[in-house]
Kinemage of the C-alpha trace (Angstrom):
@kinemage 1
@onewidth
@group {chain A} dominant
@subgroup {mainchain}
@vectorlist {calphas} color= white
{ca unk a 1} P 0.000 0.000 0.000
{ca unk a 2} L 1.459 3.760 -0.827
{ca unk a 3} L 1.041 6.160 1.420
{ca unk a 4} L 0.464 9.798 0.608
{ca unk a 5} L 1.758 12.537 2.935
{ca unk a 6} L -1.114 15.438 2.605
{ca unk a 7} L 0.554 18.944 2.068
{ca unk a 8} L -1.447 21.327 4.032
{ca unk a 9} L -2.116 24.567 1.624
{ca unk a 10} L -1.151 26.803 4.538
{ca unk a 11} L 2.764 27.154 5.594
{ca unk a 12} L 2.232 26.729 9.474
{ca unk a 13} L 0.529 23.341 10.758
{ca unk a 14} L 0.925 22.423 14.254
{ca unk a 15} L 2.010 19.145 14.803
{ca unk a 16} L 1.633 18.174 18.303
{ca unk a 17} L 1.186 20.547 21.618
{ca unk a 18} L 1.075 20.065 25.646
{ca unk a 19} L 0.950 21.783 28.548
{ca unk a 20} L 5.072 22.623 28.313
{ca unk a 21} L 5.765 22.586 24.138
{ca unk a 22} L 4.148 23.489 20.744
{ca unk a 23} L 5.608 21.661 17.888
{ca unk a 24} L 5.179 23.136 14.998
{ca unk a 25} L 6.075 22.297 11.600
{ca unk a 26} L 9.407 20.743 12.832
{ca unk a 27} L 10.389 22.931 15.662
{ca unk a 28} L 9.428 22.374 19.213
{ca unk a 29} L 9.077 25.566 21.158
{ca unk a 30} L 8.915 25.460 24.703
{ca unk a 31} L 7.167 29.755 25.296
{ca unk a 32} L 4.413 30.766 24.321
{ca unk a 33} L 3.654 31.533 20.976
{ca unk a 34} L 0.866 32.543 18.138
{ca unk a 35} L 0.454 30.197 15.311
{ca unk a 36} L -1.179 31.531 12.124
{ca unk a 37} L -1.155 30.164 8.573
{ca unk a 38} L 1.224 32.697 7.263
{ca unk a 39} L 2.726 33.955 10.552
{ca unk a 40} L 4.252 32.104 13.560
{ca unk a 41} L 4.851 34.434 16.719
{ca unk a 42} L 7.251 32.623 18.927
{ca unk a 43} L 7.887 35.061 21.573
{ca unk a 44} L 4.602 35.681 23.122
{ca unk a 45} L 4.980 36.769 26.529
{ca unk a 46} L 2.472 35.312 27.912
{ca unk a 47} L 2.886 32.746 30.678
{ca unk a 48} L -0.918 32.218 32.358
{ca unk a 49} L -4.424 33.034 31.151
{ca unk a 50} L -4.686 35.590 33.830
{ca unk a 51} L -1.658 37.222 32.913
{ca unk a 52} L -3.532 38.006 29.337
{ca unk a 53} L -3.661 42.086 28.759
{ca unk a 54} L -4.285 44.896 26.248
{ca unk a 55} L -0.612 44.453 24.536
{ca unk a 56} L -1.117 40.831 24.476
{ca unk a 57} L -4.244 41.393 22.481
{ca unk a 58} L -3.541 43.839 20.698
{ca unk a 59} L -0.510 40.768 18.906
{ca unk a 60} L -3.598 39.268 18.537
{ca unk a 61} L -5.557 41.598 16.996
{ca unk a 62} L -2.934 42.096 14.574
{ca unk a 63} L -3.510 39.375 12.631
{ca unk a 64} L -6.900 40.213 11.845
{ca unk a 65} L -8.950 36.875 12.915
{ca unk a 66} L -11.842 35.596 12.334
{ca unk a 67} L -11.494 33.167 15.544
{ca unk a 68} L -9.104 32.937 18.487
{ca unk a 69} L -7.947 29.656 19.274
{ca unk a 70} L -6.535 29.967 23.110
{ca unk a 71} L -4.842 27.157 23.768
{ca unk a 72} L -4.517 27.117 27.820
{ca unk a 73} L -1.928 24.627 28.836
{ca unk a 74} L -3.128 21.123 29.582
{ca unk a 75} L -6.321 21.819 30.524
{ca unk a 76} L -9.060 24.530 29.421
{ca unk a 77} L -9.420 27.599 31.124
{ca unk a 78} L -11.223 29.927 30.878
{ca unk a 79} L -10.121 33.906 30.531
{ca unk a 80} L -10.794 37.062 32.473
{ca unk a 81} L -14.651 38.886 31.660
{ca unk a 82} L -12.773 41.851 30.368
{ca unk a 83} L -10.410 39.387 28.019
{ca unk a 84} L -13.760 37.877 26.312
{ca unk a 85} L -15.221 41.188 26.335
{ca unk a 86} L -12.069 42.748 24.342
{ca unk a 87} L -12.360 39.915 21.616
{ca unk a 88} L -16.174 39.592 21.283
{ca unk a 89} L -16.576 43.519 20.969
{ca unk a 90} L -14.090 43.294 18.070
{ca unk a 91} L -16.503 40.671 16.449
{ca unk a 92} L -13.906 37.885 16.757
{ca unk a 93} L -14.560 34.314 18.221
{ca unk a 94} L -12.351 33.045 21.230
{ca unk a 95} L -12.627 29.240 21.892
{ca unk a 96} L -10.339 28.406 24.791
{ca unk a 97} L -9.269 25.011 25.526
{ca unk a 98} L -6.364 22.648 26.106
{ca unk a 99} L -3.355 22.611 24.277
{ca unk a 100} L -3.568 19.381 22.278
{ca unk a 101} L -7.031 20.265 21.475
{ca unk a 102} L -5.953 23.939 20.257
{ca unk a 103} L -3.611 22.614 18.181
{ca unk a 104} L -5.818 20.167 16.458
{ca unk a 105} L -8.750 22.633 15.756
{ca unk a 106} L -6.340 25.359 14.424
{ca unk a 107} L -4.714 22.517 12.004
{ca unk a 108} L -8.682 21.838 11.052
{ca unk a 109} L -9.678 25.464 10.519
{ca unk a 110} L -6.657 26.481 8.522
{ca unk a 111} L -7.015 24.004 6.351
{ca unk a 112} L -10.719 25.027 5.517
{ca unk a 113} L -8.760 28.505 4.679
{ca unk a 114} L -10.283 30.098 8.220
{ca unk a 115} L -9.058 32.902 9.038
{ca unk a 116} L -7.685 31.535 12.246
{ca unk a 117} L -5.155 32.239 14.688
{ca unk a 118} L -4.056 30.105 17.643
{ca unk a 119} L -2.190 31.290 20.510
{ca unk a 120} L -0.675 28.497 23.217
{ca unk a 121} L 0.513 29.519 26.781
{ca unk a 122} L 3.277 27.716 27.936
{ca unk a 123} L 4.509 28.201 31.429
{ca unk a 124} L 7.953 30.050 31.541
């Protein structure tokens, strides 16, 4: 039997994630970072959900999304009020949830041609 390796149509896929790494393409980083079709971030300073602010949005924001996938370490959790409340006024989506699950939806969504953008927190 042959086996065909699918080439996404997008230049970032993410491979694998946890709680402590993002592997992406064929780098492992081990900080947070922002994954995007065309863009990978990989110096996101963010190191908790509650540590999320304006600046860290605003990297966000940046990349005009459609949706927000916030991957939140190995488990979902869930954002600060005024951290929805940024996104949604801005008419994006935010779906937080774990790591391994972030990574697999963004992979999904980018290759429907979303315009997605998923962000991991790893603890520094």
């Amino acid at each position: 039997m042959d086996l065909i390796q699918e080439r996404p149509d997008f230049e970032y896929v993410v491979r694998g994630a946890d709680g402590g790494r993002v592997l992406v393409n064929e780098r492992t980083l081990a900080t947070s970072c922002i994954v995007a079709p065309d863009r990978l971030i990989s110096d996101w300073p963010v190191t908790a959900v509650a540590a999320l602010d304006d600046a860290a949005l605003a990297t966000l924001f940046d990349l005009q999304p459609d949706v927000i996938l916030l991957g939140t370490g190995e488990r979902q959790a869930f954002p600060p009020p005024r951290v929805m409340a940024a996104v949604l006024q801005r008419g994006i989506g935010l779906e937080p949830m774990a790591n391994a699950a972030c990574a697999r939806t963004y992979n999904v969504l980018a290759g429907e041609g979303r315009k997605v953008v998923a962000a991991f927190i790893l603890a520094g």
